[in-house]
C-alpha positions as CSV (number, residue, x, y, z in Angstrom):
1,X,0.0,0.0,0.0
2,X,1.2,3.3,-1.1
3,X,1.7,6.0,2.2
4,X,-0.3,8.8,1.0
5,X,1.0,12.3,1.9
6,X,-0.7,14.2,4.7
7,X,-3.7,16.3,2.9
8,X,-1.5,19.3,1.5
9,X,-2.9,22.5,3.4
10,X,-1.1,24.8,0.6
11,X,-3.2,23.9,-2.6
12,X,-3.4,27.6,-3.4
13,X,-5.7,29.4,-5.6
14,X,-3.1,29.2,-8.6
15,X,-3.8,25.2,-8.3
16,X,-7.4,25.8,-8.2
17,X,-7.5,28.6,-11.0
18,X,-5.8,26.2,-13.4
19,X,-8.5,23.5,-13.0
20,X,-11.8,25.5,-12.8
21,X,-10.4,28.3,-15.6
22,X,-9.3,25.6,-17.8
23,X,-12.2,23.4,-17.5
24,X,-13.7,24.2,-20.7
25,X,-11.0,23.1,-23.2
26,X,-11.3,19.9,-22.5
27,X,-8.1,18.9,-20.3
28,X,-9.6,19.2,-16.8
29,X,-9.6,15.4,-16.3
30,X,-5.9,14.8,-17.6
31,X,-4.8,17.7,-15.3
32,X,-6.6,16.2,-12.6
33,X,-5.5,12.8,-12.6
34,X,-1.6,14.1,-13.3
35,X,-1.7,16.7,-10.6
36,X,-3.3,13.9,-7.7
37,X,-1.0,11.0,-9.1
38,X,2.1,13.2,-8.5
39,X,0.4,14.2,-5.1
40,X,-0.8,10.8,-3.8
41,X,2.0,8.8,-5.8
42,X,5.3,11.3,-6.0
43,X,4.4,13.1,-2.7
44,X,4.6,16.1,-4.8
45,X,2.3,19.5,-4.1
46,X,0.8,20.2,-6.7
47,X,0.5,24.2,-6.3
48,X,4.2,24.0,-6.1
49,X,6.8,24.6,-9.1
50,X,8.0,22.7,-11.0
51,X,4.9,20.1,-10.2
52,X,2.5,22.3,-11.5
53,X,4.2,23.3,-14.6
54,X,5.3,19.6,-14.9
55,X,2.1,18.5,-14.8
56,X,0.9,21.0,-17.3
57,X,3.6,19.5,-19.8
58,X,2.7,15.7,-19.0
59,X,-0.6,16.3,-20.8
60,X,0.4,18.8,-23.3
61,X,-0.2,22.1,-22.0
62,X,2.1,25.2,-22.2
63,X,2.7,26.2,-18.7
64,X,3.4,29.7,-19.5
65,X,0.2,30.2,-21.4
66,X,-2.1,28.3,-18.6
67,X,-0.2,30.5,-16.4
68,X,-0.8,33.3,-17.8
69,X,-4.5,32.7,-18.5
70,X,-5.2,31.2,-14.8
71,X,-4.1,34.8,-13.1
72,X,-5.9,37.1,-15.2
73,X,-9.5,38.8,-13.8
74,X,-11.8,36.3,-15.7
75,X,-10.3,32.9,-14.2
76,X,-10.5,34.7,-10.8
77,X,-14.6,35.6,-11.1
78,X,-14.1,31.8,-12.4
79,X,-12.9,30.8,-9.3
80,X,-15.1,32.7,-7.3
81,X,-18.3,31.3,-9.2
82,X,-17.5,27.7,-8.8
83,X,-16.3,28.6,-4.6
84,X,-20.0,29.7,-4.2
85,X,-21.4,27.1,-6.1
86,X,-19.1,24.5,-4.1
87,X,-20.7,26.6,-0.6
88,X,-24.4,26.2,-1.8
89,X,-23.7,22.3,-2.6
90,X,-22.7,22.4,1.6
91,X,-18.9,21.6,0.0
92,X,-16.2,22.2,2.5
93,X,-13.1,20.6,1.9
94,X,-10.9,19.5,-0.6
95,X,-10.8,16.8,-2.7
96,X,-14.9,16.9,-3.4
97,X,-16.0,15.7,-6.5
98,X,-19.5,16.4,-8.4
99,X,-20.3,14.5,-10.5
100,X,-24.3,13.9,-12.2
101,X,-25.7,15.8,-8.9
102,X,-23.8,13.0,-6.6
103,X,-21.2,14.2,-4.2
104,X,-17.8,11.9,-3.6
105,X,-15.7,13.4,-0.9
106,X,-12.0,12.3,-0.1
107,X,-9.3,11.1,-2.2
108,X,-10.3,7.4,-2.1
109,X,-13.7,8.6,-4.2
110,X,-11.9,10.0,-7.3
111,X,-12.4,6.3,-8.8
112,X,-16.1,6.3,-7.9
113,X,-16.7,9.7,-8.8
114,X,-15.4,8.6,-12.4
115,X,-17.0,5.7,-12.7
116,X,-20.5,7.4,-11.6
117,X,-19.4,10.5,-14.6
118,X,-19.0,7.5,-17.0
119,X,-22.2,5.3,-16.3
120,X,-24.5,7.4,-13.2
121,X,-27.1,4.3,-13.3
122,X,-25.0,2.2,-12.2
123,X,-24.5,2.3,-8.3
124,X,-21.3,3.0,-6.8
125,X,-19.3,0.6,-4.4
């Protein structure tokens, strides 16, 4: 069994502002999966450089451009939107997933959480 890191108090709002400003283009899920493998397998933060960046370039992004993008005014009211939208679903903590109007909380539910994206009749273990 892999020792998991302690849950990483200093995901920052750059971390955050990559995912939900990103979103829309399609990589969310690659980013995702990079940023918690090197997190839960490496040990590595991923609001930290170089693991952000690195994770960026393992699924084809430009770091510099994401960057760049993630910081300006629009991908903050983008963060902002989806923190009140993650208050009014009574979300408190990271890592929450919704997913098809289900809620999966903690780490050990990203594999659920896909699964129930993929197929939501079927129930979830």
């Amino acid at each position: 069994m892999v020792d998991r890191p302690r849950l990483i108090q200093s995901s920052t709002c750059r971390c955050q502002s990559h995912r939900s400003f990103d979103c829309g283009e399609g990589w969310c899920a690659d980013y995702v999966k990079a940023a918690y493998r090197g997190w839960f397998i490496g040990g590595q933060d991923p609001s930290l450089e170089p693991n952000l960046s690195d994770n960026l370039r393992a699924i084809g992004q430009n770091p510099d451009k994401v960057t760049a993008r993630a910081t300006s005014d629009e991908a903050k009211a983008t963060l902002k939107a989806a923190t009140s939208a993650a208050s009014a679903l009574a979300i408190f903590g990271p890592p929450t997933f919704v997913t098809n109007g289900e809620i999966f909380w903690a780490d050990d539910r990203l594999e659920d959480a896909i699964r129930w994206h993929d197929h939501p009749s079927t129930a979830v273990s």
